[in-house]
Structures are given as structure tokens and as C-alpha cells.
C-alpha positions, 0 to 999 in steps of 0.5 A: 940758568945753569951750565953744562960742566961735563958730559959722560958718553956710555957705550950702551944704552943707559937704563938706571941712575943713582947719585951717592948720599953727598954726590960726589959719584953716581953709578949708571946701569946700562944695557950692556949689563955693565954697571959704571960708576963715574965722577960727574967733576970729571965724566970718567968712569971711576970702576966698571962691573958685570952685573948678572942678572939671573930669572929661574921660573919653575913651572909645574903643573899638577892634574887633580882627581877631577881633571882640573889643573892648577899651576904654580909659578916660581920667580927667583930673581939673582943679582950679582956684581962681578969685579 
């Protein structure tokens, strides 16, 4: 059975994890719309981001000659990392 070498405490709720390719880091985003990427050898937060998170819905809605109405919906979604 194996043993718990360290625990990492988040200030938020984290929502998402990903480990690097040799394991050496993983980065969590949590719902704070931080992203925090830790040393699991240590449990402490090597860097911590802001992630911008960006939906624009566009929403039109055209009448054609026989009074029927068709609507188109846009979906843009933005990601961004801020140092």
C-alpha cells in the first residue's frame, strides 16, 4: 500500500488537473480562475496564473418574407493566461 508523501491545500475549489510528460509538475485549475502549477516532491506552488476565460454569444435573428424566423447562434470561446 502506498504512502501519502505530501498534501497540497488550494485556496479554491480545484476543478481540472494535468501532470507533465515525466511527472515532475502538474498544473490544477481551480475555481478561482487561477491556474497553479505545483511540485508534488514539495506540495508548493512553483507559479500561479489568471486565466481568462472569454464566451461571446451573438445572437441574431432574421424574419423572412413568410413570417418565419430563423436564428443563428455564435459561440467564441478565448482562452488566455496572464503572468
Amino acid at each position: 500500500m502506498g504512502e501519502v508523501l505530501c498534501e497540497v491545500d488550494f485556496p479554491d475549489i480545484p476543478l481540472s488537473c494535468s501532470w507533465n510528460f515525466d511527472g515532475s509538475r502538474f498544473a490544477v485549475a481551480c475555481k478561482d480562475h487561477k491556474l497553479r502549477v505545483v511540485d508534488p516532491r514539495t506540495g508548493k506552488f512553483i507559479r500561479v496564473s489568471l486565466v481568462v476565460v472569454v464566451v461571446a454569444v451573438a445572437v441574431a435573428v432574421a424574419v423572412a418574407v413568410a413570417a418565419a424566423a430563423a436564428a443563428v447562434v455564435v459561440v467564441v470561446v478565448v482562452v488566455a493566461v496572464v503572468a
